[in-house]
Residue, then its C-alpha position, 0 to 999 in steps of 0.5 A: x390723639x392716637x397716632x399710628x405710625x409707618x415705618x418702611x422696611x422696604x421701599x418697593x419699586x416706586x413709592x411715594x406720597x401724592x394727594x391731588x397735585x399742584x394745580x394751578x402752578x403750571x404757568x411757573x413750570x411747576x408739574x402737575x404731579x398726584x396721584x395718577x389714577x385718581x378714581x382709585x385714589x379717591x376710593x381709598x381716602x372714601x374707604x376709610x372717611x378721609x377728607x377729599x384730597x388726604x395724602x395716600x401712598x402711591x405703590x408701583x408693580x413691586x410694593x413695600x414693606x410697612x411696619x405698623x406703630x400702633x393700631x389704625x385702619x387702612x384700604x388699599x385700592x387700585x392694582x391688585x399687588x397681591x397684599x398680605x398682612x403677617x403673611x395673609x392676604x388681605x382683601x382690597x377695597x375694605x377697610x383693614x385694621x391693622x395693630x401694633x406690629x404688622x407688617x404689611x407685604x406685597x406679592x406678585x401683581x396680578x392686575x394693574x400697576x399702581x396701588x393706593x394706601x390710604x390710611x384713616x387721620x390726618x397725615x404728618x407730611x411736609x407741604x409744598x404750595x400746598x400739596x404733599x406729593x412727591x415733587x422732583x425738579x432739576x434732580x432737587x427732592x422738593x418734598x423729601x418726606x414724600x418721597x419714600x427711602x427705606x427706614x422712613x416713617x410716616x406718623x397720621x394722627x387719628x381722632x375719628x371712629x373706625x369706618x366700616x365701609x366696603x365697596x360693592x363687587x361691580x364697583x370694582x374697576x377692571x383692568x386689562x393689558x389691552x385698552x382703547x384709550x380716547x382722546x381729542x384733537x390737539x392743536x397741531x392735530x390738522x397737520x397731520x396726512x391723511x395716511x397718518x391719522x389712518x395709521x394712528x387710529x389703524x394700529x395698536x401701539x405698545x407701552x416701552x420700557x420708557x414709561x413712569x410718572x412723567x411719561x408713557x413712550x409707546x414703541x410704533x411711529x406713525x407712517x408718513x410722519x413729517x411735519x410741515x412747520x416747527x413746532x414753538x415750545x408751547x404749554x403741556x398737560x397730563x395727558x398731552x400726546x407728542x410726536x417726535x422728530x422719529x415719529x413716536x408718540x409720548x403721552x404725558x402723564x402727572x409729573x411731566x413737564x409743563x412746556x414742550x416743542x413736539x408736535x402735539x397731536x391730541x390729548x387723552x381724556x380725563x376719565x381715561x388717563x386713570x385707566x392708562x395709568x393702570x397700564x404697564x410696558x408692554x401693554x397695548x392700547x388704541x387711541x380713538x378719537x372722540x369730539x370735545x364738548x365746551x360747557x361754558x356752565x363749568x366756566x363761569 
């Protein structure tokens, strides 16, 4: 069976191995993690006929540089990280052959802010209940393959034919610094004021620097802000907004913890957490608020 292998000359900003999480793990306090736009995820495992829920690299902002150990196929989906292989760029959401030696490199990054590698075959990455991706806990690497450090070295066995797969141009998603992201009402959503619930679908709220995997701060608090009763520390999500004490909202994202004593004022949608998962400090959104629709069909 061929394998190719990747070898990291350069770690880029934050690179990691994530496939689609730990679902199901979360009333042990074990984080969701994954991927964090899925869409895109999905895309490039699609690109190169992977099985649904095959590891890929996750790239933030600044990428890696790759050294490629024998010949393979690859796609790289999500932002736009300007790739470029031997010093040319490469198109996104096609599949790319790559050979003995290249090197893969990325620029600026134009649009969006995390990128997906995927890479046909099956990937030699250490599990843990059940999935590859990078897992951190109390300062502890519970999946070390997964967490990318320069001179690591991924191998992926490959035993199928090259896929020539391409994507069409309005399939493409966009991405914009400005965003309307819709959410539902949370539990202690009805404690709010009046004034605040105006001000929180009123203003445009700004990414901090504080924003990662686990979480997105966002800069503006929320006027007249001042709960009436103590929040329990009660079960979170991805996607979960908190308040704080202050008044800022958080939103939680894929490795953010699985328990929390912030108020919780609603949840962003599934669709639209990819899309804030493209999203950067100092982009703005708008939080709009949408109705929650049960469909028990889904449940049984």
């Amino acid at each position: 069976m061929p394998k190719i292998k990747l070898e990291f000359i350069k770690t880029g900003l934050h690179t990691s191995v994530q496939d689609l999480g730990r679902l199901g793990n979360q009333a042990y306090g074990i984080p969701v993690n994954g991927a964090m736009d899925k869409s895109s995820y999905r895309l490039a495992n699609d690109l190169v006929g992977n099985k649904p829920g095959s590891p890929v690299l996750e790239i933030t902002l600044i990428g890696p540089e790759i050294r490629f150990q024998g010949s393979g196929q690859i796609a790289i989906t999500g932002a736009n990280i300007s790739p470029m292989i031997n010093g040319r760029r490469v198109k996104m959401y096609n599949p790319i052959l790559v050979n003995e030696g290249d090197r893969l490199k990325f620029g600026k990054c134009l649009r969006g802010c995390r990128s997906y590698l995927a890479v046909r075959g099956n990937w030699e990455v250490k599990k843990w209940l059940n999935s590859a991706s990078a897992s951190t806990v109390d300062g502890k690497e519970l999946t070390p393959d997964s967490i990318i450090q320069e001179g690591s070295v991924i191998s992926v066995h490959d035993s199928s034919k090259s896929v020539n797969a391409r994507l069409f141009e309005g399939k493409k998603p966009s991405y914009s610094s400005n965003q309307t992201i819709r959410m539902i009402a949370g539990p202690e959503y009805e404690q709010l004021t009046r004034n605040t619930i105006e001000d929180l679908f009123r203003k445009s709220f700004s990414i901090s620097q504080d924003a990662d995997r686990m979480g997105y701060r966002l800069n503006e608090s929320l006027v007249d802000f001042n709960p009436e009763n103590e929040v329990i520390s009660s079960g979170i999500v991805p996607g979960t907004i908190q308040i704080t004490n202050s008044g800022l909202p958080i939103i939680l994202m894929a490795d953010g913890q699985t328990s929390g004593g912030y108020f919780r004022m609603g949840n962003v949608i599934t669709e639209d957490l990819d899309k804030l998962a493209q999203m950067k400090p100092g982009d703005q959104l708008r939080l709009k608020l949408v109705p929650y629709h049960y469909n028990s069909s889904e449940n049984q």
